[in-house]
mmCIF file of the N, C-alpha and C atoms, coordinates in Angstrom:
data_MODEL
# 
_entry.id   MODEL 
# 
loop_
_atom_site.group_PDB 
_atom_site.id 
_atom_site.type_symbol 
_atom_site.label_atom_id 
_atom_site.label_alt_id 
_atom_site.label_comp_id 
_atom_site.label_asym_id 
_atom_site.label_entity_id 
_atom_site.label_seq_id 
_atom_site.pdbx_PDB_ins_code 
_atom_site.Cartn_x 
_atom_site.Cartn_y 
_atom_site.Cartn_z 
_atom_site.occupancy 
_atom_site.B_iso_or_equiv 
_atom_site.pdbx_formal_charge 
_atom_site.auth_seq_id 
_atom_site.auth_comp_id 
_atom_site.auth_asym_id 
_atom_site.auth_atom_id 
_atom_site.pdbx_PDB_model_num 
ATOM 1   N N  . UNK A 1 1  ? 0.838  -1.189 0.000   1.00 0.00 ? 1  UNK A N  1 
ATOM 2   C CA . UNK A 1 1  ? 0.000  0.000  0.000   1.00 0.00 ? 1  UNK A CA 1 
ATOM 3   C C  . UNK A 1 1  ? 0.877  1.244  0.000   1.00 0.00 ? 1  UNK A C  1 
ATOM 4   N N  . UNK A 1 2  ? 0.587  2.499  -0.863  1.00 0.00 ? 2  UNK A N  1 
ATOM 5   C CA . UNK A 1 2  ? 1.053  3.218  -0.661  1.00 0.00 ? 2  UNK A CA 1 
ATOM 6   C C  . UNK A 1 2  ? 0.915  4.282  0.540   1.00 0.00 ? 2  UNK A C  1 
ATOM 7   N N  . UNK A 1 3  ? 1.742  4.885  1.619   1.00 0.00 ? 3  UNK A N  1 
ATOM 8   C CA . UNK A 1 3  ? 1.075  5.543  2.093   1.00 0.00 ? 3  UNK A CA 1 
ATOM 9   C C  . UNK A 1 3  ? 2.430  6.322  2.815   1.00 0.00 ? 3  UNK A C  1 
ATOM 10  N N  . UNK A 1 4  ? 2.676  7.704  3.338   1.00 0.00 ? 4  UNK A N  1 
ATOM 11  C CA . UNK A 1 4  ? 3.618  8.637  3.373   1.00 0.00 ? 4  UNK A CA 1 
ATOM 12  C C  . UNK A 1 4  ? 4.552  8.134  3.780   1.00 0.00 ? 4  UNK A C  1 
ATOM 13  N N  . UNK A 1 5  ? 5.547  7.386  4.395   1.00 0.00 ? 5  UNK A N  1 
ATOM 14  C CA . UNK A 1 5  ? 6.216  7.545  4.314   1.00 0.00 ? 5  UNK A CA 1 
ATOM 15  C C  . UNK A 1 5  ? 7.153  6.394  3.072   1.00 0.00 ? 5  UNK A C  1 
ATOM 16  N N  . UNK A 1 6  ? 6.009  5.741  2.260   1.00 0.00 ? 6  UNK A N  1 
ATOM 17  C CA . UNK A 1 6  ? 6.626  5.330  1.052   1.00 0.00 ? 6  UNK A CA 1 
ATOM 18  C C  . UNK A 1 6  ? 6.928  6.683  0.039   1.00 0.00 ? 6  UNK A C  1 
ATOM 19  N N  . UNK A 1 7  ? 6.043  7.581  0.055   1.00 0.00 ? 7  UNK A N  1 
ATOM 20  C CA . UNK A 1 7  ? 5.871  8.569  -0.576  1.00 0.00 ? 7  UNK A CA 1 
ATOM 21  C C  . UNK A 1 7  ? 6.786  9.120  -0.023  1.00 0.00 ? 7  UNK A C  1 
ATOM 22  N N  . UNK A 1 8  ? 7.551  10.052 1.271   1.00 0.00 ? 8  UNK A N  1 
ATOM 23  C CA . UNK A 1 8  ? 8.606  10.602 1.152   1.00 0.00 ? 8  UNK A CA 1 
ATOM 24  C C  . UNK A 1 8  ? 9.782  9.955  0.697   1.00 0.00 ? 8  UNK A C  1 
ATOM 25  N N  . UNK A 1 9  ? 9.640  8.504  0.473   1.00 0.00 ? 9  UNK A N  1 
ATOM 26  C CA . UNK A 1 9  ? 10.750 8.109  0.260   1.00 0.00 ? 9  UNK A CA 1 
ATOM 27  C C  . UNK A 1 9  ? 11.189 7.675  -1.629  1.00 0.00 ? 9  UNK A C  1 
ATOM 28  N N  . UNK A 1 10 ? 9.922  7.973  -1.643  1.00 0.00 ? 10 UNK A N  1 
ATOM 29  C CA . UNK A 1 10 ? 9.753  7.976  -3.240  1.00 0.00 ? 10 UNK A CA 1 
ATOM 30  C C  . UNK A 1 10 ? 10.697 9.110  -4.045  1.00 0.00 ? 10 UNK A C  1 
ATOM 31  N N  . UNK A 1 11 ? 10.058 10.362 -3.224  1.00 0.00 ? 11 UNK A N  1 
ATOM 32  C CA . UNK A 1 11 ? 10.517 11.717 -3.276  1.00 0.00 ? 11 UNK A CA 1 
ATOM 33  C C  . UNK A 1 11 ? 11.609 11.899 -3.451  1.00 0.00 ? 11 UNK A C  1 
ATOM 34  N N  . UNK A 1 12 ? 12.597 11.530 -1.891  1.00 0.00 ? 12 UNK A N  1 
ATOM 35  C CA . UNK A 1 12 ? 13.746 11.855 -1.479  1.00 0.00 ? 12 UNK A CA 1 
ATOM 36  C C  . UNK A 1 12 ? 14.837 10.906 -2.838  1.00 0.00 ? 12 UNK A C  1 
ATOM 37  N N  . UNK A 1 13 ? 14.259 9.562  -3.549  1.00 0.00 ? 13 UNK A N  1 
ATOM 38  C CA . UNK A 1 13 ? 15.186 9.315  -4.600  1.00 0.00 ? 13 UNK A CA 1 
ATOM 39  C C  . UNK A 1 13 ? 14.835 9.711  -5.712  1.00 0.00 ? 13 UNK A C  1 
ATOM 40  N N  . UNK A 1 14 ? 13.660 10.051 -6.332  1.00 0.00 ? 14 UNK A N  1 
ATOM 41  C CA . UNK A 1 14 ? 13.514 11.132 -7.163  1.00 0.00 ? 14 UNK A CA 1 
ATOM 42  C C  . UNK A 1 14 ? 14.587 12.881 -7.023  1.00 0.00 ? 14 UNK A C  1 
ATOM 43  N N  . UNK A 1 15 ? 14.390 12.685 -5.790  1.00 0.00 ? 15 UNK A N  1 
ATOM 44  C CA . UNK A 1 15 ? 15.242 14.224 -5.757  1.00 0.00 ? 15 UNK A CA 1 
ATOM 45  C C  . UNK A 1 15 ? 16.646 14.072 -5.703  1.00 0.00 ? 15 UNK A C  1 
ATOM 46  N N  . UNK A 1 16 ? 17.190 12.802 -5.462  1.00 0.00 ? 16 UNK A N  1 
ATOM 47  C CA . UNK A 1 16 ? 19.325 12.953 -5.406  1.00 0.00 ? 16 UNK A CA 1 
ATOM 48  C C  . UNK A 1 16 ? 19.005 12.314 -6.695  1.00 0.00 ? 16 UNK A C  1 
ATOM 49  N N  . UNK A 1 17 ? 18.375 11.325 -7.441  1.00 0.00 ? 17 UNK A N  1 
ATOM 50  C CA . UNK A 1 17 ? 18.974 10.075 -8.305  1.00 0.00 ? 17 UNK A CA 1 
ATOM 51  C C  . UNK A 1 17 ? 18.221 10.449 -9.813  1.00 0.00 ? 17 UNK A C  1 
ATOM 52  N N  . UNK A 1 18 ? 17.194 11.949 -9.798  1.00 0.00 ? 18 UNK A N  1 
ATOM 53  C CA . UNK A 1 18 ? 16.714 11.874 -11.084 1.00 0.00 ? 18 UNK A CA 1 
ATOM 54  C C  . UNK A 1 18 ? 16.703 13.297 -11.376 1.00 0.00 ? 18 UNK A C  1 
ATOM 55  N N  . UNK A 1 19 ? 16.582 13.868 -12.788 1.00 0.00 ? 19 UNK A N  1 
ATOM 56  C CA . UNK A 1 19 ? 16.629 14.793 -13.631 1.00 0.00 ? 19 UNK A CA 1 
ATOM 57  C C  . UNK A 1 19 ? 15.375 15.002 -14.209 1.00 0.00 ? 19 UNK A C  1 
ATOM 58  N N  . UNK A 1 20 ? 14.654 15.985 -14.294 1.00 0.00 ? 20 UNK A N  1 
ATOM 59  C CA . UNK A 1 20 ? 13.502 16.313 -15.036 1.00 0.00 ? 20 UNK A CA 1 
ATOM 60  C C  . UNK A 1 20 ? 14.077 17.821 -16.142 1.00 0.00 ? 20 UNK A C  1 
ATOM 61  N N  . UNK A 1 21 ? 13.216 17.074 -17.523 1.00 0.00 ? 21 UNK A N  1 
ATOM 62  C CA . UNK A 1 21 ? 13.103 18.033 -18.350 1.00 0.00 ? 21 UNK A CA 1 
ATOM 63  C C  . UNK A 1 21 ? 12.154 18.049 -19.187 1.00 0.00 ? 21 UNK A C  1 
ATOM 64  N N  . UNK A 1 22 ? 11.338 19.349 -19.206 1.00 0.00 ? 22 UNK A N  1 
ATOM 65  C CA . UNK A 1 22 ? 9.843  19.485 -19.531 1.00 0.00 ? 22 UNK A CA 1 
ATOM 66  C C  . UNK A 1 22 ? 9.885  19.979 -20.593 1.00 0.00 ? 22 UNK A C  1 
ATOM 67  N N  . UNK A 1 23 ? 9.130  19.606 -22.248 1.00 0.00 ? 23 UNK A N  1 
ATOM 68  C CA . UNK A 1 23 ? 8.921  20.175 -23.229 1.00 0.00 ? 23 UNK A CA 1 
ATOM 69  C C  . UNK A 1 23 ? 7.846  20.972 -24.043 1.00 0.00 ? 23 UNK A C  1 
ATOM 70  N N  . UNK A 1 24 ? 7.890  21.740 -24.179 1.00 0.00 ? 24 UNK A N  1 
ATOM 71  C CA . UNK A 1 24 ? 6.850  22.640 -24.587 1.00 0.00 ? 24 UNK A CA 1 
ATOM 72  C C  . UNK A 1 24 ? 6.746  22.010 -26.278 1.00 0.00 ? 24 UNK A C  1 
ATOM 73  N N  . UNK A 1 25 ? 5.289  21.284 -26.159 1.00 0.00 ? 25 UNK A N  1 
ATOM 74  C CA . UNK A 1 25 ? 5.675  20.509 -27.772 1.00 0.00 ? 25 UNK A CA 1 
ATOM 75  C C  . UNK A 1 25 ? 3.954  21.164 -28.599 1.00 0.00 ? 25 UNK A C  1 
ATOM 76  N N  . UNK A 1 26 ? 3.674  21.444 -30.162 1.00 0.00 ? 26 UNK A N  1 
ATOM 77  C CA . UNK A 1 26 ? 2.410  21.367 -30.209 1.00 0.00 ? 26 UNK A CA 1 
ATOM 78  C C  . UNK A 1 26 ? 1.271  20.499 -29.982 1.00 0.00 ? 26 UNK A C  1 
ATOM 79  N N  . UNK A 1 27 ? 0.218  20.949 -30.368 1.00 0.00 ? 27 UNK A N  1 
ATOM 80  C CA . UNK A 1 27 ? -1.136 20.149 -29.169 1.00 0.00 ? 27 UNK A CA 1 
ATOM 81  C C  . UNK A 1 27 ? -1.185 18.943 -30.158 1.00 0.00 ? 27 UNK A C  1 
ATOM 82  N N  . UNK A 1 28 ? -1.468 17.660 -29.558 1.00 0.00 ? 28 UNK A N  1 
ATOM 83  C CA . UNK A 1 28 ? -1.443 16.529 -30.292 1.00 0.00 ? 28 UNK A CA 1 
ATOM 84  C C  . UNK A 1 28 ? -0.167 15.692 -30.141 1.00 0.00 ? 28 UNK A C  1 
ATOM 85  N N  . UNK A 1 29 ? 1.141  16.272 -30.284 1.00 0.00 ? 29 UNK A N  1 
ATOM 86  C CA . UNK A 1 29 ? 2.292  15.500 -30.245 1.00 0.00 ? 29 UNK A CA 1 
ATOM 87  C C  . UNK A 1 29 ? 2.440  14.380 -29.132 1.00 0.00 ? 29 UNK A C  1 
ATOM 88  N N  . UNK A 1 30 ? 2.165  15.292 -27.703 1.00 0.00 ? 30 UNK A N  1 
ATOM 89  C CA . UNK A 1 30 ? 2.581  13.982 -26.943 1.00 0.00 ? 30 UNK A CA 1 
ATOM 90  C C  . UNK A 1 30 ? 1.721  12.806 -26.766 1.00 0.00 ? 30 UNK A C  1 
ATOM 91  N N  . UNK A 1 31 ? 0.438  12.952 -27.772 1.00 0.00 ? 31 UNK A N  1 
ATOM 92  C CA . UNK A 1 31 ? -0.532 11.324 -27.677 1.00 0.00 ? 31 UNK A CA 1 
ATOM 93  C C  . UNK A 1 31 ? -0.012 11.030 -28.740 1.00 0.00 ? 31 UNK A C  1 
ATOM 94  N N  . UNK A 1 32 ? 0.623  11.415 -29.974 1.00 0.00 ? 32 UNK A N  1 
ATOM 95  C CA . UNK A 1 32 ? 1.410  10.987 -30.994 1.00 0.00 ? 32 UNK A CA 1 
ATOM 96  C C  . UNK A 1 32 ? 2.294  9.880  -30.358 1.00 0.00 ? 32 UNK A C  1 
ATOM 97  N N  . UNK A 1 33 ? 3.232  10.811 -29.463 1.00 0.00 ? 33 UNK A N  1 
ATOM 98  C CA . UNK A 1 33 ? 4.312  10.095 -29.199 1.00 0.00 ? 33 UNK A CA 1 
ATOM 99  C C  . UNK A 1 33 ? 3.934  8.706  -28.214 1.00 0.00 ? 33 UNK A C  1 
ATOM 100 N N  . UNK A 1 34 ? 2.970  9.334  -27.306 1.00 0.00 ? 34 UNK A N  1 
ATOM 101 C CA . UNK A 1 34 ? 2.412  8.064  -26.384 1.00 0.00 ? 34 UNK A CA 1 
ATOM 102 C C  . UNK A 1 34 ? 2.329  6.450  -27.167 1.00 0.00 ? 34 UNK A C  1 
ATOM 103 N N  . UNK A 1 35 ? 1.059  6.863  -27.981 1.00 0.00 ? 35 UNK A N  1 
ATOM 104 C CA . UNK A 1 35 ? 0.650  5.758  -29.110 1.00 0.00 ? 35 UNK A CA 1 
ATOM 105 C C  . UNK A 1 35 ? 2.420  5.179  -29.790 1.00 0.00 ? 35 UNK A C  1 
ATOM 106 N N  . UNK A 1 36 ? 2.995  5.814  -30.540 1.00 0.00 ? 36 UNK A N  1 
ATOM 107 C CA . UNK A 1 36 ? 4.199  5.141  -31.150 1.00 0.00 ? 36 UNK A CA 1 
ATOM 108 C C  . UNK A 1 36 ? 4.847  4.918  -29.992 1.00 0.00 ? 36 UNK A C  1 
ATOM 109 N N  . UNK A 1 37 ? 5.324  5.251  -28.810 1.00 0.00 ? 37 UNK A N  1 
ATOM 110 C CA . UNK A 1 37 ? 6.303  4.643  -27.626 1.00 0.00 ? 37 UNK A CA 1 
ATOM 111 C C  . UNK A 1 37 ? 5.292  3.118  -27.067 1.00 0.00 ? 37 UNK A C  1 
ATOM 112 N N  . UNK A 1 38 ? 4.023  3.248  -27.472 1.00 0.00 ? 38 UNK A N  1 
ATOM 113 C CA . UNK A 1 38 ? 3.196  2.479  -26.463 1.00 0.00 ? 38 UNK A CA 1 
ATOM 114 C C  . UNK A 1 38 ? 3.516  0.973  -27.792 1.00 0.00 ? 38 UNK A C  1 
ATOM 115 N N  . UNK A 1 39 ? 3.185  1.441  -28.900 1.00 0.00 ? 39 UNK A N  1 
ATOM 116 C CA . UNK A 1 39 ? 3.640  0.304  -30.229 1.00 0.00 ? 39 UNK A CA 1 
ATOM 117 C C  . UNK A 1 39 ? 5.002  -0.496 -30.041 1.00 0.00 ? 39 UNK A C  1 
ATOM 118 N N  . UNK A 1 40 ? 5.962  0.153  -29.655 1.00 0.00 ? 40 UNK A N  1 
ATOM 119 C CA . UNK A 1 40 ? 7.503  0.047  -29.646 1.00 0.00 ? 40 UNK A CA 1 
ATOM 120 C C  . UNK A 1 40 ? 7.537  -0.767 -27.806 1.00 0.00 ? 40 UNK A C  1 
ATOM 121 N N  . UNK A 1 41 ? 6.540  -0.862 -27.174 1.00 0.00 ? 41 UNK A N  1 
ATOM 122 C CA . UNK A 1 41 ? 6.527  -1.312 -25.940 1.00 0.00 ? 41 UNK A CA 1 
ATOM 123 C C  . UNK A 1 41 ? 7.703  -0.651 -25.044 1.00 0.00 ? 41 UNK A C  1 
ATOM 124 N N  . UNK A 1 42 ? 7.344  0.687  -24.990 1.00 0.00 ? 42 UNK A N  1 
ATOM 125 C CA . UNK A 1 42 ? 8.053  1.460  -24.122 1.00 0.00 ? 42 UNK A CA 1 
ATOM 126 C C  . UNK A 1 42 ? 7.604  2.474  -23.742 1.00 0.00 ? 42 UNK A C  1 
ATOM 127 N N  . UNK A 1 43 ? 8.155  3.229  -21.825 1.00 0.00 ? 43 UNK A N  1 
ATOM 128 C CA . UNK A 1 43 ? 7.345  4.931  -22.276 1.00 0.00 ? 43 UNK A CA 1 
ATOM 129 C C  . UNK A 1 43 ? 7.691  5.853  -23.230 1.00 0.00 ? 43 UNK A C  1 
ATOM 130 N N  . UNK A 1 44 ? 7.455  7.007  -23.139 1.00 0.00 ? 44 UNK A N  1 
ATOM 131 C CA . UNK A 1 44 ? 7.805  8.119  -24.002 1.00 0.00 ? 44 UNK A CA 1 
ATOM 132 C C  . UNK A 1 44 ? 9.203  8.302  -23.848 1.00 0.00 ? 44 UNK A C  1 
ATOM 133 N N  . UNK A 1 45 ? 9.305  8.215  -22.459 1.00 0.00 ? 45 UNK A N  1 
ATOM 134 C CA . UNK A 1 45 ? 11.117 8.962  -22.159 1.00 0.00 ? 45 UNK A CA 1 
ATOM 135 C C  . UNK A 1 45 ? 11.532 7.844  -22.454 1.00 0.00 ? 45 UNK A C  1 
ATOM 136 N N  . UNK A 1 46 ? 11.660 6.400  -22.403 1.00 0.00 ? 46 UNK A N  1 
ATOM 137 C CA . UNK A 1 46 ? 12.371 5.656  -22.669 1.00 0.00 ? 46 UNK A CA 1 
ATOM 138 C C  . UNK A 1 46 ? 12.852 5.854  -24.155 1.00 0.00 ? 46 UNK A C  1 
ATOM 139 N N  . UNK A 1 47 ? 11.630 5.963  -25.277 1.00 0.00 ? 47 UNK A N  1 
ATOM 140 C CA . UNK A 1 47 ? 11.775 6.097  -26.125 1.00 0.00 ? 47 UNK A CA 1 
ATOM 141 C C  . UNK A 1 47 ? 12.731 7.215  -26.243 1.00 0.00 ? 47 UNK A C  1 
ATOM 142 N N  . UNK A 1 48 ? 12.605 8.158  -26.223 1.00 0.00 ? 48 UNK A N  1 
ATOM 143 C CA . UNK A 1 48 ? 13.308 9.341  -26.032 1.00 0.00 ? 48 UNK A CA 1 
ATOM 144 C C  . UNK A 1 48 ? 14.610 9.235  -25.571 1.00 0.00 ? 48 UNK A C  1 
ATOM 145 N N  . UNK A 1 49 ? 14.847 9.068  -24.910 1.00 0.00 ? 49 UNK A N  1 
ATOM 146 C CA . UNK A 1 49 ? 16.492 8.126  -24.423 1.00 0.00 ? 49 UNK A CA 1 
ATOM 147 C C  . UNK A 1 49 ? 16.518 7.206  -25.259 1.00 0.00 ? 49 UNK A C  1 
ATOM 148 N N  . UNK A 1 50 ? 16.302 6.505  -25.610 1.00 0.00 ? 50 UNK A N  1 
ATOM 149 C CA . UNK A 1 50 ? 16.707 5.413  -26.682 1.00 0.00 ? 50 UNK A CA 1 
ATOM 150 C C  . UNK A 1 50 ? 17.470 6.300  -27.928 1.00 0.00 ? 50 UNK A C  1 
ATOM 151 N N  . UNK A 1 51 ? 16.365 7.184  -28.037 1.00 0.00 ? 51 UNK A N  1 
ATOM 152 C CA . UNK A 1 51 ? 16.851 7.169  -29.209 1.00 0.00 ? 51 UNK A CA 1 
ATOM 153 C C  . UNK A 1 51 ? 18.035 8.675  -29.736 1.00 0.00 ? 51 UNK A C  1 
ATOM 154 N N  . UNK A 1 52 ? 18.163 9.046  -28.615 1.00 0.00 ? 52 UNK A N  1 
ATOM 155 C CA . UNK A 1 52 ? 19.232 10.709 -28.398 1.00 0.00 ? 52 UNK A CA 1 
ATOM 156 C C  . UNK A 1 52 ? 19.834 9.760  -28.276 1.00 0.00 ? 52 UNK A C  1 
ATOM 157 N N  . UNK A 1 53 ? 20.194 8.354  -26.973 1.00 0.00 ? 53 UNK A N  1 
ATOM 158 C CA . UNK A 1 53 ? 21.535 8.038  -26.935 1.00 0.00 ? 53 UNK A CA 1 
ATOM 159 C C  . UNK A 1 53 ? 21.925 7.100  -28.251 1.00 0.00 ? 53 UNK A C  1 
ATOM 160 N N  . UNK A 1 54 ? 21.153 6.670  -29.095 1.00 0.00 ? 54 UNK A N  1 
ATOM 161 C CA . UNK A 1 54 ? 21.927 6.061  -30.620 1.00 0.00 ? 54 UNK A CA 1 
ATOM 162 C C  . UNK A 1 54 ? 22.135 6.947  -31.258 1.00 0.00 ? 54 UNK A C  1 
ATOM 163 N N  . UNK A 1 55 ? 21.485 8.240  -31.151 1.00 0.00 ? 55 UNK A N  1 
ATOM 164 C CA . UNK A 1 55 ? 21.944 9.562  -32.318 1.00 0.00 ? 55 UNK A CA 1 
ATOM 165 C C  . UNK A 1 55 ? 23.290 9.650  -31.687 1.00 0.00 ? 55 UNK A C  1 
ATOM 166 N N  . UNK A 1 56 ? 23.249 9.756  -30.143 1.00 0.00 ? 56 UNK A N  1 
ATOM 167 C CA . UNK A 1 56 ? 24.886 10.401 -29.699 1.00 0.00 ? 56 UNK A CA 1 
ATOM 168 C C  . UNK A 1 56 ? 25.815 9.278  -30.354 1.00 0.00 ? 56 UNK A C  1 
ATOM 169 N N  . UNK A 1 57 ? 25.953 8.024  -30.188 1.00 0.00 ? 57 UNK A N  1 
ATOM 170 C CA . UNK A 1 57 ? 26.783 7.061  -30.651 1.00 0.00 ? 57 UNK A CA 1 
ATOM 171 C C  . UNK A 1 57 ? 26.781 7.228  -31.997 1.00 0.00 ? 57 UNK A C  1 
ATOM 172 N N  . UNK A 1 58 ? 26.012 7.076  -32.618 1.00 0.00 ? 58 UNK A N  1 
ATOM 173 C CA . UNK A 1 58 ? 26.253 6.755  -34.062 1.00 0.00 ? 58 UNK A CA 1 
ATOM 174 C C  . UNK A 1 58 ? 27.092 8.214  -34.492 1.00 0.00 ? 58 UNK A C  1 
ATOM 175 N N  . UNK A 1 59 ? 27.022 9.297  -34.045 1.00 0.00 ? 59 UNK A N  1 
ATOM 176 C CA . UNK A 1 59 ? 27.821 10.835 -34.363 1.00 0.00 ? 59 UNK A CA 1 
ATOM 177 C C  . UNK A 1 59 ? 29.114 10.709 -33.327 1.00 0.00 ? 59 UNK A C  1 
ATOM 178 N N  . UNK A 1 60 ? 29.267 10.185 -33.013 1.00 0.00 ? 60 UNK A N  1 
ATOM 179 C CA . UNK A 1 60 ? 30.580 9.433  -31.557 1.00 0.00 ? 60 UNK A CA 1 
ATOM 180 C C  . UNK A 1 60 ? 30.618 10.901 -31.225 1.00 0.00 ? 60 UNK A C  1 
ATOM 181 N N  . UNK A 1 61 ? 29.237 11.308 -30.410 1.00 0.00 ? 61 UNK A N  1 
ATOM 182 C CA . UNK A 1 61 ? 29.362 12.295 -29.120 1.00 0.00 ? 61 UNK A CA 1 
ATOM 183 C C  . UNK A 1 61 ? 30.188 11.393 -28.188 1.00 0.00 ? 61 UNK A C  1 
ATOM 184 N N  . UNK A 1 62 ? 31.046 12.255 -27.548 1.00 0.00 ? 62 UNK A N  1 
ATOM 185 C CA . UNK A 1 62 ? 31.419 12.106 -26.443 1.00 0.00 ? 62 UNK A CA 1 
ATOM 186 C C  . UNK A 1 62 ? 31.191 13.247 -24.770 1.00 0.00 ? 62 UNK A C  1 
ATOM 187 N N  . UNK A 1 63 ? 30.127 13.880 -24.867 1.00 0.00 ? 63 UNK A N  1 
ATOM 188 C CA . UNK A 1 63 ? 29.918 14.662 -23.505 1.00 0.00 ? 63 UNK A CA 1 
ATOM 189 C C  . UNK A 1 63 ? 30.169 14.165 -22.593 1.00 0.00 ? 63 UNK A C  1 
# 
């Protein structure tokens, strides 16, 4: 069951162990993207990471 102090603790590794970045996209895109990430059996960000980190490799980013 969920209940607070799973939730602060949810929090507290969301807040040292993760990164958020929010996109301002036009109306429609992100059920676009939902539907094709949901086809590909993945979320959106996964998808999304998937596929920046093969663009970075295949261009041999190194950041």
């Amino acid at each position: 069951m969920y209940d607070e102090k799973t939730k602060k603790k949810t929090i507290k590794y969301i807040t040292i162990n993760r990164e958020y970045l929010g996109l301002n996209l036009p109306l429609g895109t992100k059920d676009r993207w939902k539907d094709y990430s949901a086809e590909q059996g993945m979320s959106v960000t996964a998808l999304i990471t998937k596929l920046i980190e093969e663009d970075m490799k295949k261009n041999d980013f190194k950041g």
